[in-house]
N, C-alpha and C positions, 0 to 999 in steps of 0.2 A: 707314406703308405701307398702301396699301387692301388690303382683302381680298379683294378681286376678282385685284389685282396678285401678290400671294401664288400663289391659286390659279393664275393663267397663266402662272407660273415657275416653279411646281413640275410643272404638266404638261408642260412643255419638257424639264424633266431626268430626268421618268420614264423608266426599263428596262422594255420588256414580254419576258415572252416565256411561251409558251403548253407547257403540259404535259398529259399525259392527267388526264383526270380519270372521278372512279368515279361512279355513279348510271346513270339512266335514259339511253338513247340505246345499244340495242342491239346488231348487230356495230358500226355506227359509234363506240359510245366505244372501241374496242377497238385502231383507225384511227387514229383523228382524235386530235390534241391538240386537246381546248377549252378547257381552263379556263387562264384567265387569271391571269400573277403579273405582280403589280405593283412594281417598286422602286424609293424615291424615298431619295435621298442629303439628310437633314435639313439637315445641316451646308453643303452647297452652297446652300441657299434663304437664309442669314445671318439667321437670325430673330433678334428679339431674346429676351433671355432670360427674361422671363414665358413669352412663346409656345412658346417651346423647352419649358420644363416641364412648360406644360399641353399641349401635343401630348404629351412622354412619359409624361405621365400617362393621359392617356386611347387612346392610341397600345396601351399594355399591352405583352401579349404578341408583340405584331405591330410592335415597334422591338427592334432587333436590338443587340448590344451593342457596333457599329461605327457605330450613329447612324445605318440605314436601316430604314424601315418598308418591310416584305413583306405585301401584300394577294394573298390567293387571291381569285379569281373562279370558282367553278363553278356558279351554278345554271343556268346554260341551255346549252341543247344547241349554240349554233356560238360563234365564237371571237368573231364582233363585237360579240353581245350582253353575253358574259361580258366583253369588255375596257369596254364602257361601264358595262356595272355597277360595272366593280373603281374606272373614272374617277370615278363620280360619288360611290363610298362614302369615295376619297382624297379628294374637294374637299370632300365634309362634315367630313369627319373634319379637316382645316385649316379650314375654316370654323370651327367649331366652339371649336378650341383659341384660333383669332385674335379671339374676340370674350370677351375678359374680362370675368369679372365685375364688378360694379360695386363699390366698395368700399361695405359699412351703414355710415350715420354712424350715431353713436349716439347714440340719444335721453334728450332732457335732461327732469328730471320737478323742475315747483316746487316749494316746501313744502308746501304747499293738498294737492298730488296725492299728496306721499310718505305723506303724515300717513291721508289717506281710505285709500291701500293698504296701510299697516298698520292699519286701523284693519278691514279688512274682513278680512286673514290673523287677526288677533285672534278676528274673531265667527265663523269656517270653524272656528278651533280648539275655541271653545269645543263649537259644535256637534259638534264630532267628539269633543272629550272626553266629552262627556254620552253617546254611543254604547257605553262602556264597558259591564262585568259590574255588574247591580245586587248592593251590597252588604245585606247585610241588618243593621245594625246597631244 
């Protein structure tokens, strides 16, 4: 599945819905709902199960223990602003989880290389033992 596909099926199944919110914006916060919540039902998107994880994982506190992530939107003062910030923090936040890491191969070392790497942990040691307390004997 693209990640682009992701993202526009999970904007499809978002809940908005708008609550007061506290800061700046005078008798208007007092009015007006602005800040934006967002709720996306994980479990309806069908991810597969790396993706699922790493979105719970990075998801945090903000996936709820029915398998929906709750994004607040409040930093700006009207509701359309806050709902495009809450949209664009959810399609990172799926971006994000849908681009797995890559697995390290791991690196192979000939004899030539094993022998010079111990060979220089050796001359670090000695140097470091010679650091010790002069004995005076």
């Amino acid at each position: 599945m693209n990640v682009d596909e992701l993202v526009a099926r999970a904007m499809a199944l978002v809940e908005e819905s708008f609550i007061a919110a506290a800061g700046p914006g005078g008798q208007n916060v007092n009015k007006v709902a602005t800040a934006a919540q967002l709720r996306l039902d994980v479990f309806a998107l069908r991810l597969p199960p790396e993706v699922f994880h790493r979105l719970k994982e990075l998801a945090g506190s903000k996936m709820t223990s029915k398998g929906e992530i709750v994004l607040t939107a409040r930093t700006y003062r009207t509701q359309e602003q806050n709902r495009e910030d809450g949209r664009k923090r959810l399609a990172d936040l799926l971006r994000e989880a849908a681009n797995l890491p890559q697995k390290r191969a791991k690196s192979r070392l000939n004899r030539v290389g094993k022998t010079a790497r111990l060979e220089g942990k050796k001359k670090r040691g000695t140097v470091k033992a010679g650091r010790g307390k002069v004995r005076l004997d």
